[in-house]
MDTraj code that builds the backbone (N, CA, C; nanometers):
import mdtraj as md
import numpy as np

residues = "UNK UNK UNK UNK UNK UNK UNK UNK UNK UNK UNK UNK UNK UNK UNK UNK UNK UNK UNK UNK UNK UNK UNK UNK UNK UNK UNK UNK UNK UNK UNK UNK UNK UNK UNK UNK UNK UNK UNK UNK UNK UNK UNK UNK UNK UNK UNK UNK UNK UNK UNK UNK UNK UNK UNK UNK UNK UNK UNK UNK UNK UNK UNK UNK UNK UNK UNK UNK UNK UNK UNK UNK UNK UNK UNK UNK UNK UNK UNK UNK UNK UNK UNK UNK UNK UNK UNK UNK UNK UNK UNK UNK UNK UNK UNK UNK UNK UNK UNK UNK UNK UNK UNK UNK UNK UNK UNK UNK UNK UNK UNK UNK UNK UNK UNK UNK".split()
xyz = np.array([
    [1.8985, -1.0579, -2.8511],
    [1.8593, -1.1814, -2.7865],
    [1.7383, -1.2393, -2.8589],
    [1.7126, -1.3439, -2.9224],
    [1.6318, -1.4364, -2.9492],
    [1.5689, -1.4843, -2.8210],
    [1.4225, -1.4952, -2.8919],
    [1.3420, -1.5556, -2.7594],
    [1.2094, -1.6568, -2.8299],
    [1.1676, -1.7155, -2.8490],
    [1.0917, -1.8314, -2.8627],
    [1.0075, -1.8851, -2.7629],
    [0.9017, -1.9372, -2.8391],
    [0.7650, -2.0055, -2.7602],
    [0.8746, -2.1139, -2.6678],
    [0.7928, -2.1694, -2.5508],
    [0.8496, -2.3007, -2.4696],
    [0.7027, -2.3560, -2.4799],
    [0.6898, -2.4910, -2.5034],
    [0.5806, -2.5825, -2.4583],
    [0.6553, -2.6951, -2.3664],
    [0.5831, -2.6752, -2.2102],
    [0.6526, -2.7823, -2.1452],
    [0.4864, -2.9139, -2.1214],
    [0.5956, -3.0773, -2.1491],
    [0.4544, -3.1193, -2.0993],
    [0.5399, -3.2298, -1.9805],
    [0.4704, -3.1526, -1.8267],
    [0.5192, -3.2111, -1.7116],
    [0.5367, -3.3657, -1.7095],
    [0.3983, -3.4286, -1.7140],
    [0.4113, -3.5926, -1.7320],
    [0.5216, -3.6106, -1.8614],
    [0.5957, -3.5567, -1.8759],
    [0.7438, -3.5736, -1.9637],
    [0.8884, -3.5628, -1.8647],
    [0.8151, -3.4574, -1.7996],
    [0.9502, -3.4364, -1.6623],
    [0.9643, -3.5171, -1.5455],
    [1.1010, -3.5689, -1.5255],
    [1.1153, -3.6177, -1.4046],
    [1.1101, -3.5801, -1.2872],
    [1.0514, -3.6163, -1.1414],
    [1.0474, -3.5734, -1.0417],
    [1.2062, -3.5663, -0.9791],
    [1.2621, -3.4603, -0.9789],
    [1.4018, -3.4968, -0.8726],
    [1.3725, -3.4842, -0.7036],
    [1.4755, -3.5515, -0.6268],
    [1.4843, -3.5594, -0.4593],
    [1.5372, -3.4833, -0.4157],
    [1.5471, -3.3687, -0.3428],
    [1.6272, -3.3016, -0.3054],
    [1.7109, -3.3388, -0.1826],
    [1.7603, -3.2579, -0.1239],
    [1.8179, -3.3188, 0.0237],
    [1.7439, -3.3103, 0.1636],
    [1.6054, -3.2390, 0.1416],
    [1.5396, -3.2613, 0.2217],
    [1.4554, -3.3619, 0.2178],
    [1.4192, -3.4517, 0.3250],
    [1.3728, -3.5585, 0.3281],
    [1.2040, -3.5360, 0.3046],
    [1.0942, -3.5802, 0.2006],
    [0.9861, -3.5819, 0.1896],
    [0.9352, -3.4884, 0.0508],
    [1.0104, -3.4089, 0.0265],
    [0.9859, -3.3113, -0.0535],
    [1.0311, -3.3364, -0.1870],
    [0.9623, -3.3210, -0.3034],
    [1.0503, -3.3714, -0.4295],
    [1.0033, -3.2304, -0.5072],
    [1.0322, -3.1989, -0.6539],
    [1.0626, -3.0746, -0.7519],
    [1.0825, -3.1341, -0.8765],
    [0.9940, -3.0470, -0.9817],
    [1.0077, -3.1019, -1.1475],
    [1.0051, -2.9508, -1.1838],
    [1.1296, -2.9326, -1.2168],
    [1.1422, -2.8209, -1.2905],
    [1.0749, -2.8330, -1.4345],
    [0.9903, -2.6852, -1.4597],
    [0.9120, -2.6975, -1.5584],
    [1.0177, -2.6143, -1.6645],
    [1.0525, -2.5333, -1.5961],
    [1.1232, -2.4487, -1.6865],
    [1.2719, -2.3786, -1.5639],
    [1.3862, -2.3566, -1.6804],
    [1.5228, -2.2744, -1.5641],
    [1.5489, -2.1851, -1.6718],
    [1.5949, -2.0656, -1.6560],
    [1.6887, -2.0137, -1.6959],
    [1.7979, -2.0190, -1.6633],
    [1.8707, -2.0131, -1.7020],
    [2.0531, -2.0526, -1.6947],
    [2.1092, -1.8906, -1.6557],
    [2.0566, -1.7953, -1.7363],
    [2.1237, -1.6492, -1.7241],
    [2.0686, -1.6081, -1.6132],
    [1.9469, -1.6103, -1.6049],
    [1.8738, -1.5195, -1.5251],
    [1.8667, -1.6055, -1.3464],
    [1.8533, -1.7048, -1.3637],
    [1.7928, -1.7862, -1.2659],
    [1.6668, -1.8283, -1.2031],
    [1.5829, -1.7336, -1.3166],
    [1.4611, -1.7493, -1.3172],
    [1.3682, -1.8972, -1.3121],
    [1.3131, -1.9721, -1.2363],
    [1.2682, -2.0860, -1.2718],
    [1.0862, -2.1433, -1.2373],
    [1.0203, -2.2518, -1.2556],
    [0.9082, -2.2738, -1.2671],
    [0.9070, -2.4034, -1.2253],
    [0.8594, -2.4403, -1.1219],
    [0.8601, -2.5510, -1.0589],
    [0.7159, -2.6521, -1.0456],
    [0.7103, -2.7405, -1.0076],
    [0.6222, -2.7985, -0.9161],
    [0.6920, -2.8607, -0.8219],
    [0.6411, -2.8841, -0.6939],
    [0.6743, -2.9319, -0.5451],
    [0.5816, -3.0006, -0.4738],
    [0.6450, -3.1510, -0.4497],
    [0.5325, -3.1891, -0.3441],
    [0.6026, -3.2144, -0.2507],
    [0.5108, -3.2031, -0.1359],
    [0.5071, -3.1869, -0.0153],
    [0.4293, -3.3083, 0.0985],
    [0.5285, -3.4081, 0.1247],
    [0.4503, -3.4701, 0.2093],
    [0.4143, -3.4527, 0.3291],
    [0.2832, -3.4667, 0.3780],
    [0.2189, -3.4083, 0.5041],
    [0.3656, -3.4216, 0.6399],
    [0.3673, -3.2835, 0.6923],
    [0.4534, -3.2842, 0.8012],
    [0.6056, -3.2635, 0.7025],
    [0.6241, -3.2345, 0.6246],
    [0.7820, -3.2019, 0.5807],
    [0.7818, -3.0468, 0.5417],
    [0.8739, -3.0202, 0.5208],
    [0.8798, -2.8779, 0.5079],
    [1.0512, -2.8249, 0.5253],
    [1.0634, -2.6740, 0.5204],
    [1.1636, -2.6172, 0.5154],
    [1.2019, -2.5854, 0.6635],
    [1.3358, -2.6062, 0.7086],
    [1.3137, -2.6689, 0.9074],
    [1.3636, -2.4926, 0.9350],
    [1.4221, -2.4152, 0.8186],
    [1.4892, -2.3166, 0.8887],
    [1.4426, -2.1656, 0.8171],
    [1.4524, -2.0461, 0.8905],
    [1.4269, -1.9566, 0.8930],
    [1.5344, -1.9589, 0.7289],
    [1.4646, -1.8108, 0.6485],
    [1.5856, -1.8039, 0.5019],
    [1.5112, -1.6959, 0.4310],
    [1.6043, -1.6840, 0.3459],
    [1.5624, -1.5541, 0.2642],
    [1.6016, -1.5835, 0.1176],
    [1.5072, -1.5548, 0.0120],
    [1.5519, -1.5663, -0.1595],
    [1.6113, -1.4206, -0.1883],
    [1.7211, -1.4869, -0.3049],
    [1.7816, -1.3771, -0.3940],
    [1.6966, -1.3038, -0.5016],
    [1.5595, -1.3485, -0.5068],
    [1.4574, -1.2749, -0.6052],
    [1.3399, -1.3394, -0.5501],
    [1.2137, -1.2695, -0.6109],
    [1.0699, -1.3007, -0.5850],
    [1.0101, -1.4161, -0.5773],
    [0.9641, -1.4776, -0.5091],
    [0.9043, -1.6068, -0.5168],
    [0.8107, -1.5710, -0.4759],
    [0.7297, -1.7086, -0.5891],
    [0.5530, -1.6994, -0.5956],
    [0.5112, -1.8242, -0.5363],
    [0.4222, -1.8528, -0.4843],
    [0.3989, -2.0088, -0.4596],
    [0.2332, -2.0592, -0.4958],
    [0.1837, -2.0995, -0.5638],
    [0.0571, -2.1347, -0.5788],
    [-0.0062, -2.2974, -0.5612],
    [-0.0776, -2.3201, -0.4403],
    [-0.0982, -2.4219, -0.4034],
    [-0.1976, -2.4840, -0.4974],
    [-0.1797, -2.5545, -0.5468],
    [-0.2916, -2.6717, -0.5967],
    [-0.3847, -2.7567, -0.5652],
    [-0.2800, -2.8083, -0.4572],
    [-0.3441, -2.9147, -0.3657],
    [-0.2599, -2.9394, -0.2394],
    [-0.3712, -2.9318, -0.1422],
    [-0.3206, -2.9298, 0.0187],
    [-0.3151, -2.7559, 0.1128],
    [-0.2081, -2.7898, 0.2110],
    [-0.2455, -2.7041, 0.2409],
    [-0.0960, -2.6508, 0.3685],
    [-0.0125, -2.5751, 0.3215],
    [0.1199, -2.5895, 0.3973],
    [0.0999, -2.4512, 0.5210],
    [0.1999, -2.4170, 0.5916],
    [0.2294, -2.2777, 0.6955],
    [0.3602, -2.2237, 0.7232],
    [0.3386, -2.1108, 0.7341],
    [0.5152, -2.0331, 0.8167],
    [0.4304, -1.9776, 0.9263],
    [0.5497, -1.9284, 1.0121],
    [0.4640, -1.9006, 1.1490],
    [0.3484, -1.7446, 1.0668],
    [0.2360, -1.7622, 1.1651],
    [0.1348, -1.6769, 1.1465],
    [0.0266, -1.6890, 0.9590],
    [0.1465, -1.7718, 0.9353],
    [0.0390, -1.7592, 0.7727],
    [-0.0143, -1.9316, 0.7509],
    [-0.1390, -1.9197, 0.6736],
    [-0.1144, -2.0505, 0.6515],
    [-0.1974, -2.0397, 0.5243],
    [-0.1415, -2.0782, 0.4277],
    [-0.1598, -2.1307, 0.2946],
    [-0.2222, -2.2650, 0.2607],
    [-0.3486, -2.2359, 0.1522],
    [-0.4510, -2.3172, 0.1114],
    [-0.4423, -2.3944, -0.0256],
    [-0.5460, -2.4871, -0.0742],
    [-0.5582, -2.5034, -0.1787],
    [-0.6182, -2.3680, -0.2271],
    [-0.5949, -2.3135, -0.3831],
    [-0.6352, -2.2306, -0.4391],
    [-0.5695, -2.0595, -0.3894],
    [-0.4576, -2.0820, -0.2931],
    [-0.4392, -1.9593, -0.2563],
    [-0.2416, -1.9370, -0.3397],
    [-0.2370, -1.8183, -0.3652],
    [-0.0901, -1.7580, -0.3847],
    [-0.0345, -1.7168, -0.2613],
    [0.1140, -1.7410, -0.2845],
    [0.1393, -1.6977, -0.1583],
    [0.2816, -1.5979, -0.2304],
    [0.3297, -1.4757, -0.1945],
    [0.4466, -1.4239, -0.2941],
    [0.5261, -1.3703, -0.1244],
    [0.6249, -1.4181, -0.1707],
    [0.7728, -1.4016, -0.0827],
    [0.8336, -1.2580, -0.1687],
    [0.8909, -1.1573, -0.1325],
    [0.9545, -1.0524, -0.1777],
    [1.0998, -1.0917, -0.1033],
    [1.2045, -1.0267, -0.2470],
    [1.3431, -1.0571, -0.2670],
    [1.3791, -1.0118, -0.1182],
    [1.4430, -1.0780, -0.0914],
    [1.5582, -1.0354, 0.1077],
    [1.4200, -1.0459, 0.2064],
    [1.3389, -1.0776, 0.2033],
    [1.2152, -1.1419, 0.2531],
    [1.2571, -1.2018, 0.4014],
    [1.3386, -1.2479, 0.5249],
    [1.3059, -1.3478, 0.5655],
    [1.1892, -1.3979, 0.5762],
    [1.1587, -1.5810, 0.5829],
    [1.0548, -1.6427, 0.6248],
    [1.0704, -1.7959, 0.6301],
    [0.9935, -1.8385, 0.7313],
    [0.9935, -1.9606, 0.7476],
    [1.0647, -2.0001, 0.8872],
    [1.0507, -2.1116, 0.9522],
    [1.0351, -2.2618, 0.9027],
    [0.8738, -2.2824, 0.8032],
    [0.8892, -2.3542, 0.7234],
    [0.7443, -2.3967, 0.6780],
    [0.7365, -2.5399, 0.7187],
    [0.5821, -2.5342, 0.7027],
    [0.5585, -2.7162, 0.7382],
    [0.4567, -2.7561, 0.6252],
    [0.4528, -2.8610, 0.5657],
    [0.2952, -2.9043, 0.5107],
    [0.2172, -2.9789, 0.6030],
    [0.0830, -2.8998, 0.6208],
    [-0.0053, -2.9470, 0.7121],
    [-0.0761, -3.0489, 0.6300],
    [-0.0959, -3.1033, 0.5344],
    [-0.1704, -3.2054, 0.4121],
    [-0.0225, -3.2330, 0.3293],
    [-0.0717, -3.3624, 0.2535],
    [0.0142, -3.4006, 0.1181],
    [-0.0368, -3.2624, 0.0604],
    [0.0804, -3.2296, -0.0121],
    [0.0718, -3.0741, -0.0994],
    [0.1543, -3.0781, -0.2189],
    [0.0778, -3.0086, -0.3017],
    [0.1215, -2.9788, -0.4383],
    [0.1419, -2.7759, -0.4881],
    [0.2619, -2.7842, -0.4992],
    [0.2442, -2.6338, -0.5339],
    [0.3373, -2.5828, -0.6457],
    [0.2905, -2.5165, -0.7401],
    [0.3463, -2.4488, -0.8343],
    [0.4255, -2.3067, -0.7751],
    [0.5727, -2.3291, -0.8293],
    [0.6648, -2.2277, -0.7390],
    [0.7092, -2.1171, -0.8644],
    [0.7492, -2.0337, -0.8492],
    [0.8191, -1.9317, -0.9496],
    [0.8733, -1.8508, -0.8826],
    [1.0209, -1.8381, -0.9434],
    [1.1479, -1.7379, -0.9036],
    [1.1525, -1.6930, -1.0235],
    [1.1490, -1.5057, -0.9991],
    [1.1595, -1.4564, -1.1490],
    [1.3629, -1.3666, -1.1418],
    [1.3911, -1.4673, -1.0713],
    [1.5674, -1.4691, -1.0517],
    [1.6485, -1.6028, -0.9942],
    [1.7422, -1.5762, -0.9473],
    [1.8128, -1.6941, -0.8933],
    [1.7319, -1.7204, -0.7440],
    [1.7161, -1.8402, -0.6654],
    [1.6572, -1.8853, -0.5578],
    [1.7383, -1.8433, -0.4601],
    [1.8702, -1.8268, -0.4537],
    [1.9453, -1.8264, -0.3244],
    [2.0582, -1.7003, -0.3955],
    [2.1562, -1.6314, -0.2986],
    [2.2643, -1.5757, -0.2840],
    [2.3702, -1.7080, -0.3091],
    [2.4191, -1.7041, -0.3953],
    [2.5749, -1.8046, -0.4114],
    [2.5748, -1.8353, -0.2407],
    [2.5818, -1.6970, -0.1768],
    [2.7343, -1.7484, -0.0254],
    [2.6785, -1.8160, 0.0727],
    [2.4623, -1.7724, 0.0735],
    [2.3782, -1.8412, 0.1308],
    [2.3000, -1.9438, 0.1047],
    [2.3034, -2.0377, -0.0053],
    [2.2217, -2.1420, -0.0155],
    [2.2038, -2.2301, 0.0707],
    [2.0643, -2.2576, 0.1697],
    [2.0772, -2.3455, 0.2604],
    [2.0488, -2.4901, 0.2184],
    [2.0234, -2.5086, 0.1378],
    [1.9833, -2.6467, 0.0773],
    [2.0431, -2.6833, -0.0314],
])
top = md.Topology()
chain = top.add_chain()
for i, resn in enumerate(residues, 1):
    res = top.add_residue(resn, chain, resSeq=i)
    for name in ("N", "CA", "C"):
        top.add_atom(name, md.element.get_by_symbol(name[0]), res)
traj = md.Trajectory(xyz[None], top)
């Protein structure tokens, strides 16, 4: 396997919409094999993920700016937050406009469970 430097420069990437209403995603980087990916996410105050769920690999979340919650946790500017694989968690909400750098070091969902 060949492997090579990546230089990503974001203000190059487009913001996509997802199907949840408020929330948008600029993939910085995907893997195709692995499913590994590198995101940014914003978060407009009061939107969020409405339902309880679980990832097919590790997710990291590092807030930038604002400040989101799942029940009992609540996540800051400047704080990590790491989800472990079969994890349940959530609903989340953003309590502020929020900005957060995401990383899956696998695929985000199970094929049979993707809720979004």
């Amino acid at each position: 396997m060949e492997s090579k430097e990546i230089l990503v420069d974001p203000e190059k990437v487009e913001w996509e919409t997802i199907k949840l209403a408020g929330i948008k995603i600029k993939y910085l980087y995907k893997n195709t094999q692995t499913g590994a990916s590198v995101a940014l996410i914003r978060f407009g105050k009061g939107t969020g993920i409405p339902e309880p769920h679980l990832h097919a690999s590790n997710q990291f979340m590092y807030v930038l700016k604002g400040k989101f919650s799942y029940p009992g946790i609540e996540v800051g500017e400047g704080m990590l937050y790491i989800n472990p694989k079969d994890q349940v968690h959530g609903p989340s909400i953003a309590l502020e406009d929020s900005l957060v750098l995401e990383i899956y070091d696998g695929p985000h969902y199970y094929p049979e469970k993707k809720p979004y």
